[in-house]
PLY file of the C-alpha trace (Angstrom):
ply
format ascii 1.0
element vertex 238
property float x
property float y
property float z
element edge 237
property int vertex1
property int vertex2
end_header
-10.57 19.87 -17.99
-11.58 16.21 -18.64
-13.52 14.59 -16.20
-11.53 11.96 -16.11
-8.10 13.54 -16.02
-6.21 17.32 -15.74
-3.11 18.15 -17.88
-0.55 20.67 -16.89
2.67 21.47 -18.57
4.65 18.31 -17.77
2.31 15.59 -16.79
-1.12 14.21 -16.81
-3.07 13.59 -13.53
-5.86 11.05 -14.20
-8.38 11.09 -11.29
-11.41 8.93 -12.56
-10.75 6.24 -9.46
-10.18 8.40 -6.83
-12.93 10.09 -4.20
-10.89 13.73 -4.36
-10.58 14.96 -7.72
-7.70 17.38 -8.65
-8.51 20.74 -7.20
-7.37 24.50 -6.40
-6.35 23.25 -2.65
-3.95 20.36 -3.72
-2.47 22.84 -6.56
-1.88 25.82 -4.04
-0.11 23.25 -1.61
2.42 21.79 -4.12
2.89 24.63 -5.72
3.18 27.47 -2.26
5.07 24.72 -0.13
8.63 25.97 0.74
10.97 23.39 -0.55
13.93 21.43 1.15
17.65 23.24 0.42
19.11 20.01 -0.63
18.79 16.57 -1.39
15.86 15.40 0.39
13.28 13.29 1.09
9.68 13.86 0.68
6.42 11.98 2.16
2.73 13.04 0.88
-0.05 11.91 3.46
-3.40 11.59 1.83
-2.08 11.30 -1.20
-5.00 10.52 -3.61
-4.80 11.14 -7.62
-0.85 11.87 -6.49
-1.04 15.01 -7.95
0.87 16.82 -4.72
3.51 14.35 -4.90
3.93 14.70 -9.00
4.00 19.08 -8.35
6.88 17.80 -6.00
9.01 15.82 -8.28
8.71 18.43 -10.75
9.44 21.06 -8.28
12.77 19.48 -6.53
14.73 17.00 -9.22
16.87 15.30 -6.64
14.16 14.35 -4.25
12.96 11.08 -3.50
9.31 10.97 -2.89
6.53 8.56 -1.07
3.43 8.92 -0.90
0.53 7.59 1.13
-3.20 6.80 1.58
-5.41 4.52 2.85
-8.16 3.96 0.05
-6.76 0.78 -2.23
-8.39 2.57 -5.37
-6.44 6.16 -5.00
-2.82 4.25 -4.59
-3.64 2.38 -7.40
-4.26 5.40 -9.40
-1.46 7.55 -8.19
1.03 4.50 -9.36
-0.53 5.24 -12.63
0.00 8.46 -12.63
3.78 8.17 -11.61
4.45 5.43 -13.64
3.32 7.88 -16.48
5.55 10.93 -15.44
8.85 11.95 -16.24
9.95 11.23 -12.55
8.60 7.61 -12.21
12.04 6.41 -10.60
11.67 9.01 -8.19
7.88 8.58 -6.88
6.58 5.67 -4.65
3.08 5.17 -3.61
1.87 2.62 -1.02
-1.67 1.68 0.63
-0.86 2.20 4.46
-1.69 4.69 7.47
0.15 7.98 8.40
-0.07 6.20 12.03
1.49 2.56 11.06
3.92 4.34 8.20
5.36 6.56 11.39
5.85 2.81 13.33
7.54 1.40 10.70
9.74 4.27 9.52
12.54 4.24 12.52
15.23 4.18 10.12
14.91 7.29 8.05
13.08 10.78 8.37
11.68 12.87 5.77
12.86 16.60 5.52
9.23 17.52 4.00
5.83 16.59 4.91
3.00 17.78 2.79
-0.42 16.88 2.97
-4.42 18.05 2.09
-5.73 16.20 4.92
-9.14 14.88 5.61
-11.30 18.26 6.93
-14.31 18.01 7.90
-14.92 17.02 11.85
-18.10 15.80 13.31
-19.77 17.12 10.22
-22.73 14.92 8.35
-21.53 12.08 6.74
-21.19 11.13 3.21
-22.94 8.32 2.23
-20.31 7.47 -0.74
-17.54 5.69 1.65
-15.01 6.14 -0.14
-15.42 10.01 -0.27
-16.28 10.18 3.58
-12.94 8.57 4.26
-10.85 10.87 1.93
-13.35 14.23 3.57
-13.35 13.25 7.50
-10.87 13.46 10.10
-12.29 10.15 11.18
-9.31 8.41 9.74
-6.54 10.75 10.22
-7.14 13.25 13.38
-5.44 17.08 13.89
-3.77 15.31 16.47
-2.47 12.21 15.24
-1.10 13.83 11.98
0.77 16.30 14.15
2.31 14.20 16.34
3.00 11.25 13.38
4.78 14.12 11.18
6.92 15.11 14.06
8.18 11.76 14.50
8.93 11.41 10.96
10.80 14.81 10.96
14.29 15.53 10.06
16.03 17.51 12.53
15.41 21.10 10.07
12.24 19.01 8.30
8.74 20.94 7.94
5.21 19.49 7.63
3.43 21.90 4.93
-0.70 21.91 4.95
-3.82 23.05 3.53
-6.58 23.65 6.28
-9.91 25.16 6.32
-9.81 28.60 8.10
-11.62 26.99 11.26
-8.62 24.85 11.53
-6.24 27.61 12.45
-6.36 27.42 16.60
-6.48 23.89 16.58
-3.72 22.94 14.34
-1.51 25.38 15.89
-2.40 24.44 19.67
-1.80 20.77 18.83
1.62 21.88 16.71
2.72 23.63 20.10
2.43 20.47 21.87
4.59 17.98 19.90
7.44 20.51 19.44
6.32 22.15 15.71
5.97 26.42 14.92
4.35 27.64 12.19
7.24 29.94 9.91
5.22 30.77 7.38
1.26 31.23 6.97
-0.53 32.82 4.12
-4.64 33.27 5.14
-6.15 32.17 1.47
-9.43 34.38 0.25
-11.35 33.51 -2.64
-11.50 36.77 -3.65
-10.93 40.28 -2.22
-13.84 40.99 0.45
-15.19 37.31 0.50
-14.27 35.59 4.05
-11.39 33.41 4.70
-11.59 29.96 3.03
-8.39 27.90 3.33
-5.05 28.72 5.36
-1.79 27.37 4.00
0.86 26.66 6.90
4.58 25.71 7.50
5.55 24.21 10.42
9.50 23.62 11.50
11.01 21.18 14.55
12.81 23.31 17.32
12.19 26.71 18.78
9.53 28.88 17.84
10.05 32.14 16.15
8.92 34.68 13.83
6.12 33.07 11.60
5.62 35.20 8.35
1.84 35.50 7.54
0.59 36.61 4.30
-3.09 37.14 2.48
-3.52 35.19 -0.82
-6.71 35.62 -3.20
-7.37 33.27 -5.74
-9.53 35.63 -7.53
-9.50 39.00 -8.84
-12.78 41.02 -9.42
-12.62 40.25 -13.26
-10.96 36.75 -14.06
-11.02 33.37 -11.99
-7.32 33.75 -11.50
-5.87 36.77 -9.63
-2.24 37.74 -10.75
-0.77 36.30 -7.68
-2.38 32.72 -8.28
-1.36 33.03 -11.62
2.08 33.48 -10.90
2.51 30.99 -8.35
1.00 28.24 -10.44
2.93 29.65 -13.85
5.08 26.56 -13.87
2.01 24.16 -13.34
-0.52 24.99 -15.79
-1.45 24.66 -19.28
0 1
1 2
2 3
3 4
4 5
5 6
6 7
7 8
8 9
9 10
10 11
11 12
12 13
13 14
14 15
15 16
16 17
17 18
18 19
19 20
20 21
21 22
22 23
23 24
24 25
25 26
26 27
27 28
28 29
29 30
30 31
31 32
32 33
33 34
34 35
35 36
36 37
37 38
38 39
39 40
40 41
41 42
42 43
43 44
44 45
45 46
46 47
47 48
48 49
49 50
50 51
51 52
52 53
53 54
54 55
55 56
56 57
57 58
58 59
59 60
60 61
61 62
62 63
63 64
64 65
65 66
66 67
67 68
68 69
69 70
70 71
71 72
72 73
73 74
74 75
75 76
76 77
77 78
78 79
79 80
80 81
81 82
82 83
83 84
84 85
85 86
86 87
87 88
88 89
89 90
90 91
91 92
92 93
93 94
94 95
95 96
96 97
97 98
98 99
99 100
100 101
101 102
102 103
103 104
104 105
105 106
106 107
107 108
108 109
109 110
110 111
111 112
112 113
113 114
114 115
115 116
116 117
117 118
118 119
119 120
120 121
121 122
122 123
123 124
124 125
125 126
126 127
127 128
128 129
129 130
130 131
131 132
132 133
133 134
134 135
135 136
136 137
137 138
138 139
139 140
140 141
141 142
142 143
143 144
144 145
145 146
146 147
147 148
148 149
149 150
150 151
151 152
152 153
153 154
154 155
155 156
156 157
157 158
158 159
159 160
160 161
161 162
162 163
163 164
164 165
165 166
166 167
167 168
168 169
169 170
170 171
171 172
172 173
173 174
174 175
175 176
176 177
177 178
178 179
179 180
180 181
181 182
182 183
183 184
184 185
185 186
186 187
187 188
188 189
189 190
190 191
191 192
192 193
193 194
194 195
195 196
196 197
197 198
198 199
199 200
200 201
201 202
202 203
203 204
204 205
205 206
206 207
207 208
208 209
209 210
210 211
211 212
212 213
213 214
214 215
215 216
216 217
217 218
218 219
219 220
220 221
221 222
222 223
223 224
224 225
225 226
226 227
227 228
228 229
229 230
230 231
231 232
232 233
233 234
234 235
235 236
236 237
């Protein structure tokens, strides 16, 4: 991999400008996420290089897709980075807020909401601002991007995320309270007999139900890509 970008099979993702470089999280995200069952429309949050949003377009061919972020630098680059795909018509990125994109979206909802949001809370601060705003919650809270995505919901839409294990009680106490349940979870291990590291989650407006959970390893015990990664990510990489 260049430094300055990553090639997979149908596009290039050049992420010299932005704070979050492409990475295993963003890749399991767009490429786990369970997709919309027709024509849809798609919203990334924290959207960065725009390499979720470009695993999107190249995942569902009909779907429209915006995506979002606060840092001036990362939008720029994502725009890029779309304008250099085979889905540029399709993909729209714009410098503004999950909070002020959920005030000024009353006339349409999205049927899938993806995002590899900022993690780290009340951690030590990066000095580099431009990484501390892409790492910490500071900007974008559990709370707030619960209760934003729910507004911006389709009736049947789902909000699709990347968390660090800790994460797991929070982000499903504060789904609970603004009407989302987790359908599908899959606990993500770097390799058998290492601890949890990441959870990948699916949450769903209306009633709660059964919520199929899964274990994922990223590694196997000889290569840096277990079978199952592999596989999911067969489409995506070189």
């Amino acid at each position: 991999m260049s430094t300055l970008n990553f090639r997979f099979k149908q596009f290039t993702v050049w992420h010299d400008q932005c704070a979050m470089k492409v990475g295993t999280d963003g890749v399991l995200l767009g490429a786990w996420c369970p997709l919309p069952e027709k024509r849809s429309r798609i919203l990334d949050v924290g959207t960065g290089s725009g390499l979720i949003a470009l695993m999107l377009a190249q995942r569902c061919p009909d779907a429209e897709i915006d995506a979002i972020d606060i840092d001036e630098a990362a939008v720029k680059q994502a725009q890029a980075n779309f304008a250099a795909s085979p889905w540029s018509e399709r993909l729209h990125a714009q410098r503004i807020s999950l909070q002020e994109h959920q005030l000024s979206s009353i006339n349409y909802q999205f049927d899938l909401i993806l995002s590899n949001p900022p993690y780290f809370v009340d951690s030590l601060k990066n000095p580099d601002k431009q990484r501390q705003t892409a790492r910490h919650t500071d900007s974008l809270s559990y709370r707030d991007l619960l209760r934003c995505s729910a507004q911006l919901l389709g009736e049947n839409g789902r909000l699709a995320l990347i968390l660090p294990a800790e994460a797991e009680t929070i982000i499903f106490a504060e789904a609970k309270r603004v009407g989302l349940f987790a359908e599908r979870l899959t606990h993500v291990y770097s390799k058998s007999g290492k601890p949890l590291k990441r959870i990948l989650v699916a949450f769903k407006k209306g009633a709660g139900g059964c919520c199929e959970t899964n274990d994922f390893h990223i590694e196997s015990e000889t290569s840096s890509r277990s079978e199952e990664y592999a596989k999911l990510t067969e489409e995506f990489y070189l």
